[in-house]
C-alpha positions, 0 to 999 in steps of 0.5 A: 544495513545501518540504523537509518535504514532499519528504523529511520526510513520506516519511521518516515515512511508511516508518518508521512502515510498516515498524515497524507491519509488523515489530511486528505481524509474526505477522499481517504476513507469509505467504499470508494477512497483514493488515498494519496498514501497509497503511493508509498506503498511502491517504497518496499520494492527499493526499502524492503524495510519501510513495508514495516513502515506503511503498516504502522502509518495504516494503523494509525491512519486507520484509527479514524476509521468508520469501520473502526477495530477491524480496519485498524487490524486488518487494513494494516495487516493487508498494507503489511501483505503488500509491501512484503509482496512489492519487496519481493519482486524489488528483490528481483530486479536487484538481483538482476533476474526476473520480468523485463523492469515495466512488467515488474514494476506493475506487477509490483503495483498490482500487489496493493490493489490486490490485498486491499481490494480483498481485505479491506472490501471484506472489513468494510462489507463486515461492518457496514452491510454484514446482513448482505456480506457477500454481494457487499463484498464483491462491490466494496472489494472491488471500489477499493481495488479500483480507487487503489489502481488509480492512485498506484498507477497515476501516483506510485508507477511514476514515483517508482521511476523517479526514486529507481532514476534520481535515487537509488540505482539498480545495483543497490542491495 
């Protein structure tokens, strides 16, 4: 691994997620988001590396919101969970082995939905309805899975076959 790859593609990587994220911050932000970042989170399943990256951009992104501190924390430690999650399973399909390549790949996808749903539901339930946390955090948690599976299925499926096809080959390790 050279120095583009250890620090330039994350670099990358978190500026462009935190200023599609800030840019696009009406739809960004709140119980029910659609972050058009969130897309990028499909990079580690070829760039382990840039998972460090999304982090970053998620942390600096998050400085704008609402729920403040805990978002900034905690969203970020959960686009951490998933892009080490989303490396693990493009660790497989480089080895070779595992699921048939489209079953990975959503699998691969799911990871975001996952953490965020979980995570960032929880944050938002904690600073913005903590007096009814649980009920909030069913119906926050699952806004944020649902706003997450849009824009990983409609946005980071396909670039997923755009950056394994025009890209990146299967043999890269």
């Amino acid at each position: 691994m050279n120095l583009r790859e250890k620090l330039v593609y994350p670099a990358m990587v978190g500026a462009v997620y935190a200023a599609l994220t800030m840019m696009l911050a009406p739809i960004s932000y709140g119980n029910v988001q659609f972050r058009v970042s969130e897309a990028l989170c499909v990079l580690p399943f070829f760039l382990p590396e840039t998972a460090v990256g999304l982090c970053l951009g998620c942390a600096l992104a998050n400085t704008i919101s609402a729920a403040g501190v805990l978002d900034i924390v905690f969203g970020s430690l959960a686009t951490l969970g998933a892009g080490l999650c989303t490396a693990a399973f493009g660790r497989t399909w480089r080895a070779g082995g595992g699921l048939p390549d489209l079953p990975r790949r959503i699998f691969a996808c799911l990871m975001p939905v996952l953490w965020n749903g979980l995570v960032v539901g929880a944050v938002l339930a904690w600073s913005f309805a903590r007096e009814a946390f649980w009920s909030a955090f069913a119906l926050m948690g699952a806004q944020v899975a649902l706003g997450e599976a849009v824009v990983l299925f409609a946005l980071g499926l396909p670039l997923m076959s755009l950056v394994s096809r025009r890209v990146l080959r299967p043999g890269r390790g």
